[in-house]
BAVO-85415 format. One record per residue (C-alpha): residue number from 1; residue in three letters; chain; x, y, z. Coordinates in nm, 2 decimals, padded with zeros to 4 digits. Example, Ala and Ser with C-alpha at 12.3 -4.5 7.8 and 13.67 -1.06 7.14 Angstrom:
BEGIN
1	Ala	A	01.23	-00.45	00.78
2	Ser	A	01.37	-00.11	00.71
END
This chain:
BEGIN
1	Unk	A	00.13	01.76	00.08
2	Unk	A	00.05	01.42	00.08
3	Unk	A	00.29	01.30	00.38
4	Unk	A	00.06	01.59	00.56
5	Unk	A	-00.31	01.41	00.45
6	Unk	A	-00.13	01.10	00.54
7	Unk	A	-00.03	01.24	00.88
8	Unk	A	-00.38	01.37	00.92
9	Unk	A	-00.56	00.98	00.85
10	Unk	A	-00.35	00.79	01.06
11	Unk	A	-00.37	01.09	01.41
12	Unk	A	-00.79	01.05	01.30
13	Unk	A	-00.76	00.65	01.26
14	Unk	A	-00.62	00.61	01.61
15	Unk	A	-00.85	00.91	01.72
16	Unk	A	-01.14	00.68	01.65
17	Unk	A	-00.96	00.39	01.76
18	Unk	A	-00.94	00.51	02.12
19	Unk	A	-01.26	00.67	02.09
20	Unk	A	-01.41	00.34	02.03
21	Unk	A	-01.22	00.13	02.31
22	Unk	A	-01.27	00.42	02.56
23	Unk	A	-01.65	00.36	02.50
24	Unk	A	-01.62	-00.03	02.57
25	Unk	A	-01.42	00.01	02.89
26	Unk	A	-01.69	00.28	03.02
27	Unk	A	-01.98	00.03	02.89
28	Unk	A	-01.78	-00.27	03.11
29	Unk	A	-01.76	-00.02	03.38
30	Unk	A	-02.12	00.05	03.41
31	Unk	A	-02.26	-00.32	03.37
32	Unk	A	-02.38	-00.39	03.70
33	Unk	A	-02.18	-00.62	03.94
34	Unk	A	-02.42	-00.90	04.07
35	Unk	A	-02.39	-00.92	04.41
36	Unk	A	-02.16	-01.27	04.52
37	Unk	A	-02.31	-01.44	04.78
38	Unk	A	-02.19	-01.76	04.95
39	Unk	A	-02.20	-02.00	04.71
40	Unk	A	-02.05	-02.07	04.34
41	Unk	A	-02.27	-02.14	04.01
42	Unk	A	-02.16	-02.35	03.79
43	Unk	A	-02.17	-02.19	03.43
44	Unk	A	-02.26	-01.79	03.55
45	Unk	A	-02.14	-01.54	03.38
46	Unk	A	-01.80	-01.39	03.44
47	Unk	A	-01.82	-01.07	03.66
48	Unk	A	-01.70	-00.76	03.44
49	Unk	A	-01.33	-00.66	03.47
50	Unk	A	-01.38	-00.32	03.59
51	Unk	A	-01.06	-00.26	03.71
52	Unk	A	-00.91	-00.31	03.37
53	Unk	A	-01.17	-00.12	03.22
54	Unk	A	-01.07	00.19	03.45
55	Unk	A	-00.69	00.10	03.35
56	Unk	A	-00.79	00.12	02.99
57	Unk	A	-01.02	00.38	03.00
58	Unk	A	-00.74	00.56	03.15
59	Unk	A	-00.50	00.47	02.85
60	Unk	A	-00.75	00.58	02.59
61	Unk	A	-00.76	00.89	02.72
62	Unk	A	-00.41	01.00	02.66
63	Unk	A	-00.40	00.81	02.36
64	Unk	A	-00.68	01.01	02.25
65	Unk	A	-00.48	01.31	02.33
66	Unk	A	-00.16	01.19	02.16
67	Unk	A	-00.38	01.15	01.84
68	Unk	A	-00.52	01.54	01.89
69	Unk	A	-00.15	01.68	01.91
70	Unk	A	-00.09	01.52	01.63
71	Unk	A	-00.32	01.60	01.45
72	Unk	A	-00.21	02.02	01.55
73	Unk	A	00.10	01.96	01.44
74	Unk	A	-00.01	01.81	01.09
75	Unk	A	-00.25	02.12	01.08
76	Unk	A	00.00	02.34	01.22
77	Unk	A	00.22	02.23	00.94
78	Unk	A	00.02	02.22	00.66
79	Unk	A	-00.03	02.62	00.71
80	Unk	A	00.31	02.66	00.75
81	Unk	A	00.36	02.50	00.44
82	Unk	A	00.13	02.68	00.23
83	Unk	A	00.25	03.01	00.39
84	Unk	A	00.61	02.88	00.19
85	Unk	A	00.42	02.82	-00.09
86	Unk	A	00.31	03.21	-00.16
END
């Protein structure tokens, strides 16, 4: 049963992996845009890419949910193994 556990860390590594990005992209998304106004300054801050924060927000998602299937079907197994095992 240790492929299973091994199954089950790497679904809840990349679970918190995703987790974790999702969060940035939705912090970058609610920074607020200064307004731009006719001129340039030198040395401002960049503006925040919210566009590719909604992108990657959007990819975290279903890699979140890739991560949660897999993690059923290492569950999933693991029962169906220890039903065998009676």
């Amino acid at each position: 049963m240790a492929g299973i556990g091994g199954l089950t860390k790497v679904a809840l590594g990349g679970l918190g992996a995703s987790v974790k990005r999702f969060e940035r992209a939705a912090e970058t998304i609610a920074q607020p845009t200064p307004l731009v106004g006719d001129r340039v300054e030198i040395g401002s801050a960049p503006l925040p890419d919210k566009v590719g924060a909604t992108v990657d927000m959007r990819i975290q998602k279903y890699a979140a949910i890739a991560n949660m299937r897999v993690l059923s079907t290492a569950m999933e197994l693991e029962r169906e193994v220890t039903k065998l095992g009676k």
